[in-house]
N, C-alpha and C positions, 0 to 999 in steps of 0.2 A: 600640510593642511590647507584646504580652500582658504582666500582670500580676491575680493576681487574689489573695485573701487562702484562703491553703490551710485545709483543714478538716481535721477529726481525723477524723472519716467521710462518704466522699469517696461518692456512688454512683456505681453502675455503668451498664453499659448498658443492663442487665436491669432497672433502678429507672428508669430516663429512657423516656419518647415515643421512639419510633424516629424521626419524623418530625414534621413541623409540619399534615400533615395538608393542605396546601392544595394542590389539585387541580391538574396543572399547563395551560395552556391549550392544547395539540397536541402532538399521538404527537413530531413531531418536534422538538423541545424533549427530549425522551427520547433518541432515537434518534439525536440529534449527540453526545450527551455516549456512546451508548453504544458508539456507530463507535467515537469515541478511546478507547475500554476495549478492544476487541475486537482496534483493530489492536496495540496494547501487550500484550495477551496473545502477540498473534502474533511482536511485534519480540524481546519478552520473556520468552518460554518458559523459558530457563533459568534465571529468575530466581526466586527467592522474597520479594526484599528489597524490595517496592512493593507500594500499593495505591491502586486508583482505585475513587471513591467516585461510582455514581449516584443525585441525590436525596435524597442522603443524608444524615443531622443532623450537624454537626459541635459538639458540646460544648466549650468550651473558658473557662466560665468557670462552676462550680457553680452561682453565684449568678443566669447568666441565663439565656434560654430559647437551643435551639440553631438555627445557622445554615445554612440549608440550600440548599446550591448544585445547579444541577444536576452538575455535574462536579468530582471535587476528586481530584489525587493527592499522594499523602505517601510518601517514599522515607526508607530506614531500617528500617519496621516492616515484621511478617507480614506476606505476602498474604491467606495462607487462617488467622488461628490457632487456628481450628475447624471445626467440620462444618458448623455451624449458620450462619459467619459472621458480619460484624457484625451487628448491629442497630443501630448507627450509631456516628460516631466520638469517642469521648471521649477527650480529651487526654490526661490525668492518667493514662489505662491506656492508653497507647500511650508510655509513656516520653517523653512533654510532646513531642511529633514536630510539630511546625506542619505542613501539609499548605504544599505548593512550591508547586503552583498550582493556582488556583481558574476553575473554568469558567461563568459565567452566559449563558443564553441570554435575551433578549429581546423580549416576547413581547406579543401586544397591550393584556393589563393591565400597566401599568408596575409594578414591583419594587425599584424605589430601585436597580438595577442602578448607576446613574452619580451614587450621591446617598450613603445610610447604607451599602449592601454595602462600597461604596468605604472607607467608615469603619473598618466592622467588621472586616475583612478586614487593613486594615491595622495596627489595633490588634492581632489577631490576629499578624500577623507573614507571613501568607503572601505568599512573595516576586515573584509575580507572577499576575497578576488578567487575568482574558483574558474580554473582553465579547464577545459573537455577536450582533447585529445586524442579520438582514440583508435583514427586510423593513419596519421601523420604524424605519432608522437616519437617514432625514433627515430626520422628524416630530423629533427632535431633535436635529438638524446633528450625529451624529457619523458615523465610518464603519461599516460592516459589522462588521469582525474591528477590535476594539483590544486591544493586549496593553497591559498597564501593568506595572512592574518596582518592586518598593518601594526606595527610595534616601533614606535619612536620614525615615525615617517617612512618605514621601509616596508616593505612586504616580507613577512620571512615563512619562507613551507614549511607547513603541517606535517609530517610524517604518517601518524595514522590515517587509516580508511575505516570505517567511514568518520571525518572530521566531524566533531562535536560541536553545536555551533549554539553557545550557554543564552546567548542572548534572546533563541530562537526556540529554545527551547528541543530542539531537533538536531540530527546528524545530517551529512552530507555521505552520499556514496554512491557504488556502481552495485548493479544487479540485476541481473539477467530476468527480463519478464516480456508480457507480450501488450503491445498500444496499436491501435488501431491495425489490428492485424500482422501487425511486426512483428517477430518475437526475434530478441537482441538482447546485449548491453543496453540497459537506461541508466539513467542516473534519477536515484530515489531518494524520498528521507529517512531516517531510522531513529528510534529511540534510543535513550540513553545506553540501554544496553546490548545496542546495535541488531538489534533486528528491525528489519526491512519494513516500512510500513505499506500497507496493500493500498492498491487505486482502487477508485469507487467500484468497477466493476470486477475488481479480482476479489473484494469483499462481498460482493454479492454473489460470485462462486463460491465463494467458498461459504459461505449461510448456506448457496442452495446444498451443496455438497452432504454439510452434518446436517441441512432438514434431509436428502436423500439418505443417508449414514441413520437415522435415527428412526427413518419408515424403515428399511431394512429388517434393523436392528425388532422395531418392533411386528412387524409380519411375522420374521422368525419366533418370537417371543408367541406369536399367537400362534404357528406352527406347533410348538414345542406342547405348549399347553393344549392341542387339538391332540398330539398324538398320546401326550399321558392320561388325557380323557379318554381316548379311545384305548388305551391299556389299561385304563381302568375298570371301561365298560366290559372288555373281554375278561379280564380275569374275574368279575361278577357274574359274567355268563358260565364261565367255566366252573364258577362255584356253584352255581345253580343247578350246571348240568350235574355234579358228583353228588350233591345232595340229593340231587331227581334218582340217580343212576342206585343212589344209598335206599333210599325209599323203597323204590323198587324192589331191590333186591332183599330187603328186609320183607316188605308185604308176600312175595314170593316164596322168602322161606315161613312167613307163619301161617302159608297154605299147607305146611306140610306136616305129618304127625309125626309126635317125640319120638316114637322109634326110627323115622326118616330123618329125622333131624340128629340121633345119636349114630347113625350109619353113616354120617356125612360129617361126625365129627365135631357137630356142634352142641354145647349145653341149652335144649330148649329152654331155660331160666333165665340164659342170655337177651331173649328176643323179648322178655316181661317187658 
């Protein structure tokens, strides 16, 4: 667990590097950690009480240099608690908040991802570490996605997918979808009963989809009902014409005299 010896003047985040400054190796290394910002804005709208950090420095001991994951969130503090935003997160002005969990992705320069992060991290306190893996991960026999959970100072893996994460009320896991034009493995959140939860704009396909699904649906409905109208009309026509065609041929035979009418087989008493 953190422990560090307090100072009488403590800096801020105005006095510290924002960052470590070190280049990351591909957009997507960004852009996974930033999906799970984006759909948490979206699951999270009403909230103000979290904050997810991309890239971002996390300070947490005056005396060292800060650690910078690609992904980290801490629940508790601000989201926004300026205009300016952070410029990165230091503990000791965040009301000593440990960040809950930590996101690394892994990337073709190795990053002590499974080595010192693991260290730090846990001395830190954050209570669950979640490695991304998922084009290097049998160059060192681990898998794609590991979550790790800290339990008496160690980190120990999770087994299922997607990991349940009670505190957050969410899952972690992998699921093939489409972000700015990609369509790949992401890494998403799920509900408890592990289904996937949509980003803002796969939820708005799919509205647009069942509002398309439901004109459809009702066009045909007004097809259906155009054609049993019109089968309806006709078979009033057609009842019209036998009745016309009955008339007829009734006014026709009572042109004719009961002796034509008994030559033909018919009872003129009939036609009364």
């Amino acid at each position: 667990m953190l422990q560090y010896k307090p100072l009488t003047n403590l800096p801020t985040a105005e006095d510290l590097p924002e960052t470590d400054h070190q280049p990351v190796d591909s957009e997507l290394q960004i852009w996974v950690s930033t999906l799970l910002a984006i759909l948490l804005n979206w699951l999270w709208k009403e909230r103000n009480d979290w904050f997810w950090g991309v890239n971002l420095g996390i300070y947490y001991d005056p005396e060292k240099s800060a650690v910078v994951p690609d992904g980290f969130l801490s629940l508790g503090v601000e989201l926004m608690p300026s205009e300016r935003g952070r410029l990165s997160y230091v503990l000791w002005r965040e009301n000593n908040v440990v960040p809950l969990l930590v996101l690394e992705y892994v990337s073709k320069t190795y990053g002590q991802e499974y080595d010192q992060k693991m260290v730090d991290y846990a001395q830190m306190g954050v209570l669950y570490y979640v490695v991304y893996n998922p084009i290097y991960c049998h160059r060192r026999q681990h898998q794609p996605l590991e979550v790790y959970r800290l339990v008496k100072g160690k980190y120990v893996l999770q087994t299922q997918e997607p990991v349940w994460i009670e505190e957050m009320g969410l899952g972690i896991g992998r699921g093939r979808g489409t972000y700015k034009g990609w369509t790949r493995e992401w890494l998403y959140w799920y509900d408890r009963e592990g289904n996937r939860l949509l980003a803002p704009e796969e939820e708005i396909d799919s509205i647009e989809q069942q509002l398309q699904l439901e004109r459809q649906q009702k066009r045909q409905a007004q097809q259906q009902f155009e054609l049993e109208r019109q089968q309806k009309q006709q078979a009033q026509q057609q009842f019209e014409l036998e009745q016309q065609k009955r008339q007829q041929l009734l006014t026709k035979l009572r042109s004719l005299t009961p002796e034509q009418l008994t030559a033909l087989g018919i009872d003129p008493e009939l036609l009364d």
